[in-house]
LUMVEXBA-877477 format. One record per atom (N, C-alpha, C, O): residue number from 1; residue in three letters; atom name; x, y, z. Coordinates in steps of 0.1 Angstrom, whole numbers, plus 2048, in hexadecimal, padded with zeros to 3 digits. Each point is the difference from the previous one (the first is absolute). Example, Ala and Ser with C-alpha at 12.3 -4.5 7.8 and 13.67 -1.06 7.14 Angstrom:
// residues 2
- 1_ALA_N_884_7C7_84E
- 1_ALA_CA_7F7_80C_800
- 1_ALA_C_809_80C_800
- 1_ALA_O_80A_800_807
- 2_SER_N_7F2_80B_7F2
- 2_SER_CA_809_80B_800
- 2_SER_C_7F8_80B_808
- 2_SER_O_805_80B_801
END
This chain:
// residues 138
- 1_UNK_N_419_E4B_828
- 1_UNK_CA_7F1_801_802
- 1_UNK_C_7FB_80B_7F6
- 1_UNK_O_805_80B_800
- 2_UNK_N_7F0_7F0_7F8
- 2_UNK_CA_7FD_806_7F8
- 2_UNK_C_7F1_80B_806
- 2_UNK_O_7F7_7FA_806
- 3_UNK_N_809_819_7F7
- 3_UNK_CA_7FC_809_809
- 3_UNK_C_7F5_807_7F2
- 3_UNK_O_803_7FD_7F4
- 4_UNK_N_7F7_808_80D
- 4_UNK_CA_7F4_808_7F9
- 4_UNK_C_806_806_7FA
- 4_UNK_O_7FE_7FD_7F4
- 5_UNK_N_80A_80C_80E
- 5_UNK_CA_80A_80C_7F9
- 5_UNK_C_80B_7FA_7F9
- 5_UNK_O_807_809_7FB
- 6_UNK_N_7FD_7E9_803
- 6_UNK_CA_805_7F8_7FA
- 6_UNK_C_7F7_7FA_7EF
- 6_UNK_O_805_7FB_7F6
- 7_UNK_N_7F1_808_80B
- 7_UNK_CA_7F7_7FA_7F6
- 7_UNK_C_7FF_806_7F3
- 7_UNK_O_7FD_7F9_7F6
- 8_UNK_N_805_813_80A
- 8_UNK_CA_800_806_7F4
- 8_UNK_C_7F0_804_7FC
- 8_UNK_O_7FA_7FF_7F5
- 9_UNK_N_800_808_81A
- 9_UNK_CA_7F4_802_7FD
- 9_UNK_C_800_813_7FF
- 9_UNK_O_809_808_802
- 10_UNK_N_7E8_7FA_7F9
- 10_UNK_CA_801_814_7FE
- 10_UNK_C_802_804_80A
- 10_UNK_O_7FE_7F7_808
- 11_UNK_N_806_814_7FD
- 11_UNK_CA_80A_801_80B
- 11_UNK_C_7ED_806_80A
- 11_UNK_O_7FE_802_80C
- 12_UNK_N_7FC_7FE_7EB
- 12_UNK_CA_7F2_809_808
- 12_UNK_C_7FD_7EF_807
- 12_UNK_O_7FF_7FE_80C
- 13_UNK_N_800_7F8_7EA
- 13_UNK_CA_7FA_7F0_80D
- 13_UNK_C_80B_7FE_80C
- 13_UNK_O_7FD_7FE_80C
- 14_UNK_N_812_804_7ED
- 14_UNK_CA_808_7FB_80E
- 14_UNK_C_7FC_809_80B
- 14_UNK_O_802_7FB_80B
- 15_UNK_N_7F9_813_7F5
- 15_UNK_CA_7FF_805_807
- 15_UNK_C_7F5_800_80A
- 15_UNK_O_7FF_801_80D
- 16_UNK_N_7F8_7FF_7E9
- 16_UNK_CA_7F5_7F8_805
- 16_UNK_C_7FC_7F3_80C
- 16_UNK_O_7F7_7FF_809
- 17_UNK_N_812_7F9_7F5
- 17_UNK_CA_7FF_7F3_801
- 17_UNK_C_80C_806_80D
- 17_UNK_O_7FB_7FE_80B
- 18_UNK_N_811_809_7F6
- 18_UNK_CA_806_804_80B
- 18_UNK_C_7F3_808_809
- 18_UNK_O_7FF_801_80C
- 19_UNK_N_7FD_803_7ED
- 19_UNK_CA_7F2_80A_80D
- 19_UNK_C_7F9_7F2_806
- 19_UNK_O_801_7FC_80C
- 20_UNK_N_7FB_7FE_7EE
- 20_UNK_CA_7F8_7F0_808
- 20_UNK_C_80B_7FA_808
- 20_UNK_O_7FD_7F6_806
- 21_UNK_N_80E_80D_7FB
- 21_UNK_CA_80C_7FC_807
- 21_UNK_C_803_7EE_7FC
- 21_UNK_O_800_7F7_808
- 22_UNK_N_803_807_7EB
- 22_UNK_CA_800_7F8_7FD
- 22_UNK_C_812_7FE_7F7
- 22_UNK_O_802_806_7F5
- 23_UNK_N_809_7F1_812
- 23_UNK_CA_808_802_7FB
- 23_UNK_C_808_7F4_7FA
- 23_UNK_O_80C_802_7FC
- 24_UNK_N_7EE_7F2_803
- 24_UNK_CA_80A_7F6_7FA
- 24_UNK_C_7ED_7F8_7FB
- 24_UNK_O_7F5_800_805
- 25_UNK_N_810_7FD_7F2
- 25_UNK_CA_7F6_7FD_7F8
- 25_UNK_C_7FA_7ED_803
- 25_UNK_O_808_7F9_806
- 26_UNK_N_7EF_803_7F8
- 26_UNK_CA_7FC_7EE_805
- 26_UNK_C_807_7FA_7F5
- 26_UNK_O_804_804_7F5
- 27_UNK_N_7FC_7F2_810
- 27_UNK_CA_800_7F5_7F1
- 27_UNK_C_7FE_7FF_7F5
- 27_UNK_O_808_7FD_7F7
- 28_UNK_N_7EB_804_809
- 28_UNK_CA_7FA_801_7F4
- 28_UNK_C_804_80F_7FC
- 28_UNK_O_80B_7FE_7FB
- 29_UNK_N_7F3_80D_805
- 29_UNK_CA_806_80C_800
- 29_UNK_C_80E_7FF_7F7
- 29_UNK_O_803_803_7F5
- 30_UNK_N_801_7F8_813
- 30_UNK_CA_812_801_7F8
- 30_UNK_C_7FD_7F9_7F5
- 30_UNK_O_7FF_807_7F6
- 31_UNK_N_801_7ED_809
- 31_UNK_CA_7F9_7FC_7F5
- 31_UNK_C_7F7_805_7F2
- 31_UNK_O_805_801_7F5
- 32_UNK_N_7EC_803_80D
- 32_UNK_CA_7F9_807_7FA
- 32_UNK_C_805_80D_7FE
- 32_UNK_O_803_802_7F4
- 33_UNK_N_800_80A_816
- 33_UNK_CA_7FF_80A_7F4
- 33_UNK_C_80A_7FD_7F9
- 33_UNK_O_7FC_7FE_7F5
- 34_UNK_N_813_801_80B
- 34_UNK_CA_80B_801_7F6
- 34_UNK_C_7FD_7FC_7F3
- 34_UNK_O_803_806_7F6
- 35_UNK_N_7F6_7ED_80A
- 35_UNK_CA_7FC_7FE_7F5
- 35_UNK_C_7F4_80C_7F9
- 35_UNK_O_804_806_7F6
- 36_UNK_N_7F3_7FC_80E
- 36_UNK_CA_7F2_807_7FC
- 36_UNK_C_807_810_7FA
- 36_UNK_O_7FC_809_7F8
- 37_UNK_N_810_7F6_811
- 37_UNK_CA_809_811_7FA
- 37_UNK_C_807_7FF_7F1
- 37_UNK_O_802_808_7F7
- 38_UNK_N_800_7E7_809
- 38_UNK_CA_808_7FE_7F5
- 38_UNK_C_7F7_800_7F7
- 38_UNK_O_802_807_7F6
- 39_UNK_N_7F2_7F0_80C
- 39_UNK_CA_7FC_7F6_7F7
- 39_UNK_C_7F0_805_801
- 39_UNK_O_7FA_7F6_802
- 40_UNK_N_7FF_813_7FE
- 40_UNK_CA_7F1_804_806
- 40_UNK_C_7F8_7F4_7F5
- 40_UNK_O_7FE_801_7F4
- 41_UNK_N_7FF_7F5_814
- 41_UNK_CA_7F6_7F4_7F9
- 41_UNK_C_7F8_7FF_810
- 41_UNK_O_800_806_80B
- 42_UNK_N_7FA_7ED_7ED
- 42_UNK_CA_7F4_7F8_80B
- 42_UNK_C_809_7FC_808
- 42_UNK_O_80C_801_7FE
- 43_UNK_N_7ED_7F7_810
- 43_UNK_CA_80A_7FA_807
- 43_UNK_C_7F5_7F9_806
- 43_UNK_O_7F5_804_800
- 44_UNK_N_811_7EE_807
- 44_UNK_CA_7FD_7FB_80B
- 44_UNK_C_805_7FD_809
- 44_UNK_O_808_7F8_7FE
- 45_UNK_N_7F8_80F_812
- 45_UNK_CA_807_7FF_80D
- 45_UNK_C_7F8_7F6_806
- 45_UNK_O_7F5_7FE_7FD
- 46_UNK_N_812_7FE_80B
- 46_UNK_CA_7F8_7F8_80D
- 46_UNK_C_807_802_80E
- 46_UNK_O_80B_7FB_802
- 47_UNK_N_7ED_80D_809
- 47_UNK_CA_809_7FE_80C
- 47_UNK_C_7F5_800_80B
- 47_UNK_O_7F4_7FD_7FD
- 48_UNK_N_80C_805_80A
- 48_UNK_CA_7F5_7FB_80F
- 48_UNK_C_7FC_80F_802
- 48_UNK_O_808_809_7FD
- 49_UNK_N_7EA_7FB_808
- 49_UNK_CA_7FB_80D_801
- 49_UNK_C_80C_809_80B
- 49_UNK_O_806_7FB_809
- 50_UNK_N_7FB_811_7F3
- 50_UNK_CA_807_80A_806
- 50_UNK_C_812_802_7FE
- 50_UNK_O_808_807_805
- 51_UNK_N_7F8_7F1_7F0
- 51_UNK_CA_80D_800_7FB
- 51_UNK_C_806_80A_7F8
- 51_UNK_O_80C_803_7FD
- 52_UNK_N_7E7_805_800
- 52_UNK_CA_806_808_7F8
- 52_UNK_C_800_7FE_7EF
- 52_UNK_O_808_805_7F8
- 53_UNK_N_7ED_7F4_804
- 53_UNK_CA_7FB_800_7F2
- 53_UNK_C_7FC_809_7F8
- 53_UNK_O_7FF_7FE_7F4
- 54_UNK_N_7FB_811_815
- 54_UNK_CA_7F7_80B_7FA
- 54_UNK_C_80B_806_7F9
- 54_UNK_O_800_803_7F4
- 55_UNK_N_808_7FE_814
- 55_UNK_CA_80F_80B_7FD
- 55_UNK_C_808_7FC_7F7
- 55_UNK_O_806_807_7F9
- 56_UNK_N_7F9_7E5_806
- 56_UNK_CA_80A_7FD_7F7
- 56_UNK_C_7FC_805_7F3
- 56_UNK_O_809_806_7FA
- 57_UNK_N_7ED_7F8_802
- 57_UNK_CA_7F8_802_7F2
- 57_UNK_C_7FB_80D_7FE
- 57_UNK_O_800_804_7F4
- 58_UNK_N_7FD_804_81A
- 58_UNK_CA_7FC_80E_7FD
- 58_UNK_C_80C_80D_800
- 58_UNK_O_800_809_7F7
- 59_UNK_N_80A_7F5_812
- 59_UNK_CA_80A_809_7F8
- 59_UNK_C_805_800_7F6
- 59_UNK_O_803_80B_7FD
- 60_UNK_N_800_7EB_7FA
- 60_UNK_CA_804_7FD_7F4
- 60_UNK_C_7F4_808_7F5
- 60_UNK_O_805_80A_7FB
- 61_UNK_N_7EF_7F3_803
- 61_UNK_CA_7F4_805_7FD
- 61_UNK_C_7FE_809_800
- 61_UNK_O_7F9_805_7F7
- 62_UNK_N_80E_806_816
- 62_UNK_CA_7FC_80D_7FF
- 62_UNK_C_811_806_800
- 62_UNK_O_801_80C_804
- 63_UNK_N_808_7EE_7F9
- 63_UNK_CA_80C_808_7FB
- 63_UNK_C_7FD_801_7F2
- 63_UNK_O_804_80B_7FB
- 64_UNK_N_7F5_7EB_7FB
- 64_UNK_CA_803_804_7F4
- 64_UNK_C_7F0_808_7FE
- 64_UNK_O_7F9_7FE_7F6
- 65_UNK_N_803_80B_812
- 65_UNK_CA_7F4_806_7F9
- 65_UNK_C_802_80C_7FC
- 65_UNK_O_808_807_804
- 66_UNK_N_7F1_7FC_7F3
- 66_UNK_CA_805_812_7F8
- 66_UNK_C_7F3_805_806
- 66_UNK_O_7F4_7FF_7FC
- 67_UNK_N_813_80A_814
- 67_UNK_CA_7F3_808_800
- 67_UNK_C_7FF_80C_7FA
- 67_UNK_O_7F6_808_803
- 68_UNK_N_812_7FC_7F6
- 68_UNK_CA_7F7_80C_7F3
- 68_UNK_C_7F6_7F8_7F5
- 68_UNK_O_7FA_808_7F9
- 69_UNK_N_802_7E8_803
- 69_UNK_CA_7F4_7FB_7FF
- 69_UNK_C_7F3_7FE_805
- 69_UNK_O_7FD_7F5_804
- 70_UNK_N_7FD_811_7FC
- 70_UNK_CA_7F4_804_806
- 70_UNK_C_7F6_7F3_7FC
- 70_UNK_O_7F7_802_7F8
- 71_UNK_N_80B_7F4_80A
- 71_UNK_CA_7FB_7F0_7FE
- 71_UNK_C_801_7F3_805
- 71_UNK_O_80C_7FC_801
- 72_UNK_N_7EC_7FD_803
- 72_UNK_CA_801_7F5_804
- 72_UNK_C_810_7FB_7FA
- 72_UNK_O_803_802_7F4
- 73_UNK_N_806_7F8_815
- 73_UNK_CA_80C_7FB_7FA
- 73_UNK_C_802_7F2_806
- 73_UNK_O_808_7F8_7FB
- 74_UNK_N_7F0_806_80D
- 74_UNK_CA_803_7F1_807
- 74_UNK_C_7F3_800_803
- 74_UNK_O_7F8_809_800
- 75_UNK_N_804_7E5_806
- 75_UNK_CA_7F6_7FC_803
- 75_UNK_C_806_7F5_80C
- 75_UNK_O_809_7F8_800
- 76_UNK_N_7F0_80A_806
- 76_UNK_CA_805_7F6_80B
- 76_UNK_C_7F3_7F5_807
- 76_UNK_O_7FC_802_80B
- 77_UNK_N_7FF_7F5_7EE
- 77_UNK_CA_7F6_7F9_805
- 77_UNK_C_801_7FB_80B
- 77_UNK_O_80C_7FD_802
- 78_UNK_N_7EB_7FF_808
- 78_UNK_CA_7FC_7F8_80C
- 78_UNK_C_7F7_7F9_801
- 78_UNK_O_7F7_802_7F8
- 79_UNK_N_808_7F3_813
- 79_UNK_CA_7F2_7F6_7FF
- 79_UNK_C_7F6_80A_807
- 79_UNK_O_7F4_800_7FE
- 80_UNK_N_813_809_80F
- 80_UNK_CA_7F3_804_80A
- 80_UNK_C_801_80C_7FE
- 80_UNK_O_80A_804_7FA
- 81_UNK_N_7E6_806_80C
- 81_UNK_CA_808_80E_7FD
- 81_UNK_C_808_805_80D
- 81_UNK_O_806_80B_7FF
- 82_UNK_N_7F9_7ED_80D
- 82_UNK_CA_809_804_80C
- 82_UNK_C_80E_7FF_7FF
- 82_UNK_O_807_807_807
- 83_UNK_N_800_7EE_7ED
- 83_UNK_CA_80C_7FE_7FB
- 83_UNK_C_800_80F_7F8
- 83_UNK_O_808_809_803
- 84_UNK_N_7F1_7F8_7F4
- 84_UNK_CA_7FE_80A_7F9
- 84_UNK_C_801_80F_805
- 84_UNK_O_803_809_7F8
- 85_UNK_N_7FA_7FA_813
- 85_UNK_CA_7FF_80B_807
- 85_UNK_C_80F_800_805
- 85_UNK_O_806_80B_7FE
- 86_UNK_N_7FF_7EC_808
- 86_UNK_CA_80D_7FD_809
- 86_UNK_C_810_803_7F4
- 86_UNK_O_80B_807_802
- 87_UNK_N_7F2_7F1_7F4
- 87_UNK_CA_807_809_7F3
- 87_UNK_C_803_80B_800
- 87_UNK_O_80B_804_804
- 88_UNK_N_7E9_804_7F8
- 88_UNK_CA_800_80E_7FD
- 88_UNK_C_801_809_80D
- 88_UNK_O_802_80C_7FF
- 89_UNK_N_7FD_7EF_80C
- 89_UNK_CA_805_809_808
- 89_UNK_C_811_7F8_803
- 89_UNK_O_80B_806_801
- 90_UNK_N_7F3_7F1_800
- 90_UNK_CA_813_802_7FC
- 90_UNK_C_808_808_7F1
- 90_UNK_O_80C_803_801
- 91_UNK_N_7F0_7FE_7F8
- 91_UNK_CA_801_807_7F3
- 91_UNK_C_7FE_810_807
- 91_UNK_O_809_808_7FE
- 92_UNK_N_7EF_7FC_807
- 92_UNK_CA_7FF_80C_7FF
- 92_UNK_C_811_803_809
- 92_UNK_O_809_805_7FA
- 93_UNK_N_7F8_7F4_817
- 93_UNK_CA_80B_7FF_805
- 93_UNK_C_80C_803_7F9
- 93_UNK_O_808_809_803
- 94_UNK_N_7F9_7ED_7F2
- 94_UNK_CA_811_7FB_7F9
- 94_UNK_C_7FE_811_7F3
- 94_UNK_O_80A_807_7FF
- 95_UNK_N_7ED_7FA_7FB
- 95_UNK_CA_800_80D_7F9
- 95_UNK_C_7FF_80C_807
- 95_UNK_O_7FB_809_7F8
- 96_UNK_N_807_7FD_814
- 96_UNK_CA_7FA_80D_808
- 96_UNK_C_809_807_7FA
- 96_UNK_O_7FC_80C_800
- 97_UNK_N_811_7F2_7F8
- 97_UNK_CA_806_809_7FD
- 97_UNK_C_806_804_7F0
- 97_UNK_O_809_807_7FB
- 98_UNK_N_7EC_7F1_7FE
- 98_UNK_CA_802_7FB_7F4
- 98_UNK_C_7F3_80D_7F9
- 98_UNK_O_7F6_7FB_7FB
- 99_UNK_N_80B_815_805
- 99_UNK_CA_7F4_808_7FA
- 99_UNK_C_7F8_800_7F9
- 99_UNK_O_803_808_7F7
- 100_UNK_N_7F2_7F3_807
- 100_UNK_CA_7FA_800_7F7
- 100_UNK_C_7FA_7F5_7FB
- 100_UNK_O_7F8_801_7F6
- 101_UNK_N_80C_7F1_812
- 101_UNK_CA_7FC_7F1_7FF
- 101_UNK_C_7F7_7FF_80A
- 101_UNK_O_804_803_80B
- 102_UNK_N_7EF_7FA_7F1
- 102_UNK_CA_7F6_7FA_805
- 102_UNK_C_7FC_7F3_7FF
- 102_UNK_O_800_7FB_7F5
- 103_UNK_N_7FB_7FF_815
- 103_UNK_CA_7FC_7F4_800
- 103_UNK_C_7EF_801_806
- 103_UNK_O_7FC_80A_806
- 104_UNK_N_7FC_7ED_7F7
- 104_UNK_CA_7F4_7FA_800
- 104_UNK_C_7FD_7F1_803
- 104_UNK_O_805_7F8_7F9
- 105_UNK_N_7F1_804_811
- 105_UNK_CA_7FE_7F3_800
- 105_UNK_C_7ED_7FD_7FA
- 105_UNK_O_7F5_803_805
- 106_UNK_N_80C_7F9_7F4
- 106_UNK_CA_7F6_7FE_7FB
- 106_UNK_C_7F8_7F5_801
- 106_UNK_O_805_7F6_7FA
- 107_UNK_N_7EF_807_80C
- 107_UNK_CA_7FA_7F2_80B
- 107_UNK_C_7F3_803_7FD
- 107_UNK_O_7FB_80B_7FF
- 108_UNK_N_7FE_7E9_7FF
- 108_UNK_CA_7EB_800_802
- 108_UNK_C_7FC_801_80F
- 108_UNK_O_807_7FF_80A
- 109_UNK_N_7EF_804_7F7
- 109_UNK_CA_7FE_803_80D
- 109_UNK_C_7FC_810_803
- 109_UNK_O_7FB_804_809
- 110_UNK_N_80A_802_7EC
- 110_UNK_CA_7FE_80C_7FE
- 110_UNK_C_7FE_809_7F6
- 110_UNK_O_80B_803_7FC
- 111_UNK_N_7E9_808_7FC
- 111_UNK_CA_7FE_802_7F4
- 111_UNK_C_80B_804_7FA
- 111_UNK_O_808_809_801
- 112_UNK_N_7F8_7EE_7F7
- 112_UNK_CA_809_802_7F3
- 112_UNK_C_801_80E_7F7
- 112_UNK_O_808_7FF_7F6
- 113_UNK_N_7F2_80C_80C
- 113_UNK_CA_804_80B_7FC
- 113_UNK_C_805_809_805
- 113_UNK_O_801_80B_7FA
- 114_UNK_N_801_7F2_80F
- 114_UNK_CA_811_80C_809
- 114_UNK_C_809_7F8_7FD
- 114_UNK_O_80A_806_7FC
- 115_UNK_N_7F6_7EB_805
- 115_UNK_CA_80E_7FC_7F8
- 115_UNK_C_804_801_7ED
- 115_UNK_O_80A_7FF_7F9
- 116_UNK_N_7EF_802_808
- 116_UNK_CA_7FE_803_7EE
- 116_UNK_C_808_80C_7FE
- 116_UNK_O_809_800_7F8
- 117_UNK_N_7F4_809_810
- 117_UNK_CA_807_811_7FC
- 117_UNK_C_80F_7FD_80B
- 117_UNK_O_808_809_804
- 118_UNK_N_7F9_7EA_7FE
- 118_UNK_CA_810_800_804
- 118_UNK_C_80A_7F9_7F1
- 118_UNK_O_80C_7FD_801
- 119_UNK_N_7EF_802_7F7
- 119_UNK_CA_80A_7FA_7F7
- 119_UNK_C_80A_808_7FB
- 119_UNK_O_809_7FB_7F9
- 120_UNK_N_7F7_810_809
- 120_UNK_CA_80B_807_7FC
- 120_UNK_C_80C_7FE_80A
- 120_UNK_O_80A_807_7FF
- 121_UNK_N_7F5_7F0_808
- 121_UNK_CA_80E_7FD_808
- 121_UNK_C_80D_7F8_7FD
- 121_UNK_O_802_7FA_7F5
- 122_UNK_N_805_807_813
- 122_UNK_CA_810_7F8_7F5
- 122_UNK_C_7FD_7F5_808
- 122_UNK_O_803_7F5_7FA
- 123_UNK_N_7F7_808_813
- 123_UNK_CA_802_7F2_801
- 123_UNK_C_7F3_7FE_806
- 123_UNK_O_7FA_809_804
- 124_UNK_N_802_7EC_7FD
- 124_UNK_CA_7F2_7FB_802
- 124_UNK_C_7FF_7F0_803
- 124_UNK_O_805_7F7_7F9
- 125_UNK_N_7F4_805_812
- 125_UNK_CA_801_7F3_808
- 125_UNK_C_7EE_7FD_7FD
- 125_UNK_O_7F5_807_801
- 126_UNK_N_80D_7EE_7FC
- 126_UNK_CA_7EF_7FF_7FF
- 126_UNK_C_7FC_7F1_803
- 126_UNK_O_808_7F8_7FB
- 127_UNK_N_7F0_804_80B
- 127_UNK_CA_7F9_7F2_804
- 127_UNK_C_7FA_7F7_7F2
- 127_UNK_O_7FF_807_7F6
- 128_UNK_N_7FF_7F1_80B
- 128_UNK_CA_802_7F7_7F1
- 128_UNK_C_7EE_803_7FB
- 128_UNK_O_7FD_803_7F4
- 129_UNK_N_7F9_7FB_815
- 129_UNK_CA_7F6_808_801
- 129_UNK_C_7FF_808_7F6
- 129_UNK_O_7FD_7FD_7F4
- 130_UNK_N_807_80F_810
- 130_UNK_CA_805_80E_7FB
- 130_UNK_C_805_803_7F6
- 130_UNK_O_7FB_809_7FA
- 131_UNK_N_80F_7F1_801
- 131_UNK_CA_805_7FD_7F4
- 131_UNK_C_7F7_7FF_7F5
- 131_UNK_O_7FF_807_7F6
- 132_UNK_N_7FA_7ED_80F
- 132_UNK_CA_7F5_7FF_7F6
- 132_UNK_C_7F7_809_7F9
- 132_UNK_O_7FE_801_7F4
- 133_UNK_N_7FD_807_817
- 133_UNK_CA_7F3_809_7FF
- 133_UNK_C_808_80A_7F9
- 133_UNK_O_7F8_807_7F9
- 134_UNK_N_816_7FD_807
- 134_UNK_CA_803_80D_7F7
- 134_UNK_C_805_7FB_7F4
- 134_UNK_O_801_808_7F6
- 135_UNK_N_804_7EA_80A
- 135_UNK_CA_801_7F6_7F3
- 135_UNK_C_7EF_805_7F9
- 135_UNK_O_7FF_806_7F6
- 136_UNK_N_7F9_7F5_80F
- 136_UNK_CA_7F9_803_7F8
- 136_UNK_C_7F8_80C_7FD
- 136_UNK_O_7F6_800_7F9
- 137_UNK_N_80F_808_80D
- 137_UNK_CA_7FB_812_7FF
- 137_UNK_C_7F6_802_809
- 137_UNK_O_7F9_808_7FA
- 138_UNK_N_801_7F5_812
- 138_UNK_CA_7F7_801_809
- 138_UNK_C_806_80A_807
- 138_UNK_O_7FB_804_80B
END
């Protein structure tokens, strides 16, 4: 049986992910990260809600981040911003012990210039909405 501390993740996520008391990884998990450690590309998973999809894609994502770069390093799109919200506070979770990585969820619904003065973050989740409006400098 394949275990968290088996994965070859920064030892700050396995530990992480041991504080959430989380110790043998889903399906998709075993699957997804090993690859994303090897191979950091796109992916497409498919598995039924609560499986454990945030973690497959997001530990991988935030093992390879350089937090002495003070910059957006990933983007994580969503269709809603409640999906969007739910990301980034699992992100904040799986990084608590990673110094210096911040994350942001960035959604309409709300003025766009307090999220604007978040782009200095290493990771950032944003609603497809949203995207747009800083795609186009708004």
């Amino acid at each position: 049986m394949i275990s968290f501390s088996s994965l070859s993740l920064r030892e700050e996520l396995t530990r992480a992910v041991a504080d959430l008391g989380f110790e043998t990884p889903t399906p998709i998990q075993q699957k997804v990260i090993p690859h994303l450690l090897s191979q950091p590309t796109d992916i497409i998973g498919l598995a039924q809600t609560g499986t454990g999809k945030t973690a497959a894609f997001g530990l991988p994502l935030l093992h390879h981040m350089d937090v002495a770069q003070k910059q957006v390093q990933a983007l994580v799109l969503s269709p809603t911003r409640e999906l969007c919200m739910q990301i980034q506070e699992e992100f904040k979770k799986y990084s608590k012990h990673l110094r210096g990585l911040k994350t942001t969820a960035v959604y309409g619904g709300v003025p766009i210039s307090g999220q604007i003065r978040t782009k200095n973050q290493s990771a950032s989740g944003s609603s497809h909405t949203r995207t747009i409006d800083r795609l186009a400098g708004a």
